[in-house]
VOGU-3710 file (C-alpha; in Angstrom, 3 decimals, decimal comma):
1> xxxxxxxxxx> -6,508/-3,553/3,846  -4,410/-5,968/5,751  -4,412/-5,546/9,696  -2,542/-2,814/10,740  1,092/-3,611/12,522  2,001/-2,445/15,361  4,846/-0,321/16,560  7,307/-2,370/19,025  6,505/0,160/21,919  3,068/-1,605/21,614
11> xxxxxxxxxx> 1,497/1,884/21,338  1,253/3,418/18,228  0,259/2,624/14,436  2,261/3,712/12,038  2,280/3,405/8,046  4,467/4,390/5,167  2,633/6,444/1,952  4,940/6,237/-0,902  3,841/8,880/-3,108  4,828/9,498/-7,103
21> xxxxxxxxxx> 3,729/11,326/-10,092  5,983/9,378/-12,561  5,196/5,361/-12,748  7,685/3,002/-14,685  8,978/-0,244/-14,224  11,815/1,425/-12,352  9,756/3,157/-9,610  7,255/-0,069/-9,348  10,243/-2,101/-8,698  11,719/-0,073/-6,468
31> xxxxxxxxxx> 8,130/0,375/-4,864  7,793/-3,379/-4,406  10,581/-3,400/-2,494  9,638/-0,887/-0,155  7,081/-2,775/0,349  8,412/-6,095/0,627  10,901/-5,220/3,634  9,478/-2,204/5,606  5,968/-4,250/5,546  7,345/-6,709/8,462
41> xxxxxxxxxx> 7,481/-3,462/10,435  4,621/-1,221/9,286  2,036/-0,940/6,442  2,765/0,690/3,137  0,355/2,280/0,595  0,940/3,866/-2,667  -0,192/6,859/-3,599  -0,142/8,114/-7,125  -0,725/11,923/-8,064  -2,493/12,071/-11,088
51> xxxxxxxxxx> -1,716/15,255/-13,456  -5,414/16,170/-15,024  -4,897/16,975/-18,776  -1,343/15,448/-19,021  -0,491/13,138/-21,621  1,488/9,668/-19,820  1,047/6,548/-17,781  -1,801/6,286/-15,990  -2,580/5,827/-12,834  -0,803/2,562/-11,908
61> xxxxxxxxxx> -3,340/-0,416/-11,211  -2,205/-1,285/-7,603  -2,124/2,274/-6,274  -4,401/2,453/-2,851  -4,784/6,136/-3,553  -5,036/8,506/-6,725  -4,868/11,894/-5,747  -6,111/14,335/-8,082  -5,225/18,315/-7,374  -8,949/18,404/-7,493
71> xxxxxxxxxx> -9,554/16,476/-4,923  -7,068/18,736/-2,854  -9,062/21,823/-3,727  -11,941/20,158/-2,235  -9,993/19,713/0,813  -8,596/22,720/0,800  -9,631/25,552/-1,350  -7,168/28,471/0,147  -4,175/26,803/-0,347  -4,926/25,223/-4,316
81> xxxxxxxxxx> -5,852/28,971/-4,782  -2,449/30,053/-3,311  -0,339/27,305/-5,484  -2,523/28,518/-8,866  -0,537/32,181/-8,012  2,328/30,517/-7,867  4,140/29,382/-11,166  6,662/26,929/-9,152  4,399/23,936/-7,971  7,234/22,405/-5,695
91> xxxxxxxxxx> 6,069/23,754/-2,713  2,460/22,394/-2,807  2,739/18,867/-2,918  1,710/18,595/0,647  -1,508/19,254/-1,024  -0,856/15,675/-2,253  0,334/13,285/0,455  -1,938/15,465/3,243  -4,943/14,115/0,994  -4,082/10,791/0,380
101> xxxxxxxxxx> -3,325/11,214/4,514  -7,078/11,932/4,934  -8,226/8,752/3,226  -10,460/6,991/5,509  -8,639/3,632/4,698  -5,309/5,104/6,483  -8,035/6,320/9,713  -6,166/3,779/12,302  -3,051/5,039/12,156  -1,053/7,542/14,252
111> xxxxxxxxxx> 1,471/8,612/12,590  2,120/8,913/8,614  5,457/8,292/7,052  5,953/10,374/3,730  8,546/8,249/1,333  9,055/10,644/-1,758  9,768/8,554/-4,793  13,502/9,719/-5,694  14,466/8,979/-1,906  16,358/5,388/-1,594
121> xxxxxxxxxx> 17,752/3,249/1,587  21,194/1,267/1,187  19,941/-1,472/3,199  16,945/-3,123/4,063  14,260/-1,015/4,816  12,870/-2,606/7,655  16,581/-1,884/9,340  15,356/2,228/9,171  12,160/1,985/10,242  12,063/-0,583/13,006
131> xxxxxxxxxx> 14,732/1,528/15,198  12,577/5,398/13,651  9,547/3,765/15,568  11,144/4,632/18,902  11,851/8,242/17,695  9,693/10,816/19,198  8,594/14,004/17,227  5,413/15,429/15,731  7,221/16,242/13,270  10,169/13,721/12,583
141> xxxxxxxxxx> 12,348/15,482/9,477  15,594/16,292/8,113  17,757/19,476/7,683  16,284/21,474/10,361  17,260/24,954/10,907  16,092/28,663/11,458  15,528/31,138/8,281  18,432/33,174/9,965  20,955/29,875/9,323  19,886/30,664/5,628
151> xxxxxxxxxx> 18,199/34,049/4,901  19,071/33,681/1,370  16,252/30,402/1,311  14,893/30,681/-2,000  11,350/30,525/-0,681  11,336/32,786/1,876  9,831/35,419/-0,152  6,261/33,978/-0,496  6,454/32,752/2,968  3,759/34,479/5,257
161> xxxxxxxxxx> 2,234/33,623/8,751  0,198/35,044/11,314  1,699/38,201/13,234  4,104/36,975/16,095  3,362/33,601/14,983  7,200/32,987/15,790  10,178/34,807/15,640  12,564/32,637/13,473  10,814/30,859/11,474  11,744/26,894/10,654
171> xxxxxxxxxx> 12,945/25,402/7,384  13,009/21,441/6,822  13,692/19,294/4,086  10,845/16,650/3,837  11,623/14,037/1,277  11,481/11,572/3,774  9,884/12,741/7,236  6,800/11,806/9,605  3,879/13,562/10,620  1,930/12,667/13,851
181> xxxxxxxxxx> -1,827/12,463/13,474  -2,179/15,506/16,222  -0,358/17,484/13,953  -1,955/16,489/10,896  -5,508/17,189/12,192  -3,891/20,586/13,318  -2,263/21,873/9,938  -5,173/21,095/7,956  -7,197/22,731/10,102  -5,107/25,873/9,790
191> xxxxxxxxxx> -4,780/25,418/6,151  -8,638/26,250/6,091  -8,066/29,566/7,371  -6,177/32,502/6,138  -2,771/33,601/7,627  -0,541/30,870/6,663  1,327/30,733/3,041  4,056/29,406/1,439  6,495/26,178/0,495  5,424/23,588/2,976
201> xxxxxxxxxx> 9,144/22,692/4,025  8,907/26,249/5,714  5,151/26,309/6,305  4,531/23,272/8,141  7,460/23,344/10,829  6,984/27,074/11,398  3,244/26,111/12,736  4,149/23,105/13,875  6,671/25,410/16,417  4,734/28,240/16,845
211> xxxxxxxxxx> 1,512/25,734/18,494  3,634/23,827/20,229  4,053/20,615/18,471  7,667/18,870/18,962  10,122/18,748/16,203  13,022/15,851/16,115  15,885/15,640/13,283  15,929/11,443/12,184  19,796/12,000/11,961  22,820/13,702/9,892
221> xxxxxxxxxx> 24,826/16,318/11,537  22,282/19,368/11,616  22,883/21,514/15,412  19,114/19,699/15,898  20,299/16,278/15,698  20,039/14,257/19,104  23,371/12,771/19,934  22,047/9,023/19,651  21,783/9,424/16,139  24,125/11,902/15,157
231> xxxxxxxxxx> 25,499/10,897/11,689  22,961/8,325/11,688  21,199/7,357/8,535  22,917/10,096/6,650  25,667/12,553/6,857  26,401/16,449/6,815  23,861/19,262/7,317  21,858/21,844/5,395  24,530/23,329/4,664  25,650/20,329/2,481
241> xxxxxxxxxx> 22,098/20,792/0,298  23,313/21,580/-3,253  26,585/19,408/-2,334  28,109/15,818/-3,286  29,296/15,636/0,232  26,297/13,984/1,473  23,966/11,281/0,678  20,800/13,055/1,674  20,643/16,247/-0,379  18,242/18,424/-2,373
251> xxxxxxxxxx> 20,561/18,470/-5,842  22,278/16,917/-7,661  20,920/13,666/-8,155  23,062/11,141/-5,977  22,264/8,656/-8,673  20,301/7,289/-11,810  19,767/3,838/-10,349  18,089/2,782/-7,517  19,666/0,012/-5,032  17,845/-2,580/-5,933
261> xxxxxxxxxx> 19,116/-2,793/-9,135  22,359/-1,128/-8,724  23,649/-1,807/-5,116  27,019/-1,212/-5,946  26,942/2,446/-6,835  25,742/3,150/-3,528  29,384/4,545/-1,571  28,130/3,924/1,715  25,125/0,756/3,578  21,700/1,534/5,718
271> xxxxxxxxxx> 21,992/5,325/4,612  19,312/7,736/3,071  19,769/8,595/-0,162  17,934/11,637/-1,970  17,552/12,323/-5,086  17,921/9,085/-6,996  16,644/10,492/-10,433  15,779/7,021/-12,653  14,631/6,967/-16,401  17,000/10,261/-17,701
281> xxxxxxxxxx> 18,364/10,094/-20,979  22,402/10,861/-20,896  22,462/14,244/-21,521  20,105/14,973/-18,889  22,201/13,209/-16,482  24,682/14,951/-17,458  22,922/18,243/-17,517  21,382/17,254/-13,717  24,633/16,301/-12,198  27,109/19,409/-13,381
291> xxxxxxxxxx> 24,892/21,885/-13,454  25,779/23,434/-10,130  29,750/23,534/-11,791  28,386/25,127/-15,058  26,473/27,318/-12,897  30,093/28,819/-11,051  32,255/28,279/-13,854  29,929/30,481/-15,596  30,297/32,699/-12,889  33,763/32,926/-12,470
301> xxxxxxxx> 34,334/33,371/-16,313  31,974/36,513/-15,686  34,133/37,369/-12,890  37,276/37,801/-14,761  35,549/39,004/-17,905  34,465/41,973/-15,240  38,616/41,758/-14,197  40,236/42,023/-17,358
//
């Protein structure tokens, strides 16, 4: 491992995990260059989850860490147990990037940057994260707001935590998002015990709040967003999630091509973009990108069907 840069403040360590369970020539390119212009500012590793008993590309040959879901049960047995019960895996891929956090190789560093495969910068990338290492936060995330801003969260039902843990609890959106080592240290630790369950973009900030860790918003317009960097990096809020709106959202895709290859489809420079959804045949673009329209038209035909 090359020596570890350091932060402007002169203080802190941090480094950039990009983690993936697909590998093509699309993702290593767009890995490379990741790495190519966020490593002036900060190391990056790659870390490759590796499906046991799936058919497809190996594990790619330059990946610093394979992380196997058994290797997470080892780490922590309560929580694989919990995302066996579950059949939606989504919400347990912290079980992934917490253990390639873990790895001894990454033990200098102080704070972990989690870069999600489908997110994408319209810039260079050492223009986010040289100005990010000045932001403070255990937790630095996106989208952050209280269950009672969204009761309707589609997780919320298998979310459980310790009585009067806190009130209201937190919801995030994690794509791309940074976890202190304090905090790290601290979740696992309370992943090892029973009391806490659930998706881990409601999990995680919900402890992270209820112990006392801080919580900062890297930008957009969410009512958590300091005003220094309000609109920054991205635009609108959660409540721009399943919308077009937005550069930063959880569906649909915001594109098919990455900027590397494709700068010109990207509307707007230096912003996040999530998801960028590469290697789809047509009619799953298609299928990705209008399903939310199907989805009401369908709806609204019922709706008048009901009328007539």
């Amino acid at each position: 491992m090359t020596e570890a840069k350091t932060e402007t403040n002169g203080a802190r360590r941090d480094c950039v995990v990009f983690v993936t369970h697909i590998w093509t020539s699309e993702v290593a390119e767009h890995y490379a260059r990741l790495k190519r212009e966020a490593g002036t500012v900060l190391d990056v590793f790659l870390a490759y989850q590796h499906n046991e008993g799936e058919l497809g590309t190996p594990a790619p040959v330059q990946a610093d860490f394979v992380v196997r879901m058994a290797d997470s049960a080892r780490h922590f047995p309560l929580r694989h147990q919990e995302f066996l019960q579950h059949p939606t895996p989504w919400g347990y891929v912290d079980l992934v990037w917490i253990t390639a956090f873990l790895d001894p190789r990454l033990a200098a560093y102080d704070r972990f940057w989690l870069v999600e495969y489908d997110v994408d910068f319209s810039g260079d990338w050492a223009d986010f994260f040289r100005p990010a290492a000045g932001y403070e936060g255990d937790l630095l995330t996106t989208r952050i707001h209280p269950l009672s801003a969204e009761p309707s969260y589609y997780f919320a039902p298998i979310y459980r935590q310790p009585a009067h843990a806190i009130a209201d609890p937190l919801i995030v959106f994690m794509p791309i998002s940074r976890l202190s080592r304090r905090l790290l240290e601290h979740y696992c630790g309370m992943l090892l015990q029973p009391g806490w369950h659930g998706h881990f973009e409601m999990l995680l900030p919900s402890m992270a709040r209820a112990d006392g860790f801080s919580i900062a918003e890297i930008g957009g317009n969410d009512t958590q967003t300091p005003r220094e960097r309000w609109g920054h990096h991205y635009d609108g809020s959660h409540l721009d999630m399943h919308s077009m709106g937005t550069t930063h959202a959880y569906r649909p895709p915001r594109g098919f091509r990455y900027f590397g290859s494709a700068p010109h489809r990207f509307r707007q420079r230096n912003r996040i973009y999530h998801p960028i959804k590469v290697g789809l045949s047509l009619r799953r673009r298609l299928h990705m990108r209008y399903l939310p329209q199907l989805k009401k038209l369908r709806a609204f035909s019922r709706w008048l069907r009901g009328k007539a």
